[in-house]
C-alpha positions, 0 to 999 in steps of 0.5 A: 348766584346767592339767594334772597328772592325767588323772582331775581334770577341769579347769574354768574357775570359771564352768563350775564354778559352773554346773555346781554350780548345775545340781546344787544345782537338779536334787538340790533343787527339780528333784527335788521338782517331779519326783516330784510330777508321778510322783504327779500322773501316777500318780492317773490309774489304770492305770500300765501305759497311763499315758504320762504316768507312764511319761514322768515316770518316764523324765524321772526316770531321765535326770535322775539320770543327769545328777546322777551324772554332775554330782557325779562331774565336780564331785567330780574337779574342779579349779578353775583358770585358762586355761593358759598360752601355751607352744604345748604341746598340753595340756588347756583348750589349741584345737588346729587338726590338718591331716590327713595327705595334705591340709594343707587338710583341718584340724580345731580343738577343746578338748582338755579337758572338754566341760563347760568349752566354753561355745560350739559348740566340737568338744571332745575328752578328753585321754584319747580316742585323739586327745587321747592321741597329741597331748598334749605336742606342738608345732606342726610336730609330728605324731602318729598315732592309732588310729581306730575301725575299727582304721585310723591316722590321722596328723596335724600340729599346725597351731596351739595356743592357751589357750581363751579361753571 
């Protein structure tokens, strides 16, 4: 989880090896069970009324979607320990942000992959409008980003740390 190139995907090895795991299942075993339930489905008749086809085909899709979207995390990752202490906004780094105008209105989250949060941790992209203007920054500093309405919003970095898992 150090950074270097914005299109490598850092990952902690755990996260990497569920993530491999996860692939390995649904490429193998996930799609053999898959396609028997099509045909399963598919020996009941009519295909254009069988809602159990027309789920197993929807089931299908969704988990090729995830199997692209597993190999393409996988095949730009690179495999690394938590970053170290430096108080540089960074990716794998918890970044705690108060809102401008209200030093009480804070926000923490994982600068890096949502792959890599293992709990209910906010995670934002390095490459998001938020993640973007912060990157780099120190505690005491502040940034200003683009929101989705086309607004700015200003923010001062409060606190940051590696991410512990």
């Amino acid at each position: 989880m150090t950074q270097t190139s914005d299109s490598v995907t850092w990952l902690t090895q755990e996260a990497y090896d569920r993530l491999t795991a996860e692939l390995e299942h649904l490429s193998g075993p996930g799609r053999t069970e898959l396609a028997a339930k099509i045909e399963e489905a598919r020996q009941e008749g009519d295909l254009k009324e069988n809602a159990g086809y027309h789920a197993a085909k929807e089931e299908q899709g969704k988990q090729e979607l995830r199997i692209r979207q597993l190999r393409q995390i996988l095949d730009s990752a690179k495999v690394g320990e938590a970053p170290a202490d430096t108080g540089v906004v960074g990716q794998g780094m918890v970044v705690t942000v108060a809102f401008e105008g209200d030093k009480d209105d804070t926000m923490t989250f994982l600068l890096g992959s949502r792959e890599d949060a293992a709990d209910d941790m906010d995670v934002y992209s390095a490459a998001s409008p938020l993640g973007t203007a912060i990157r780099g920054k120190k505690v005491g500093d502040s940034a200003s980003y683009e929101l989705p309405n086309g607004r700015s919003m200003n923010v001062e970095i409060i606190e940051v740390k590696p991410y512990a898992g």
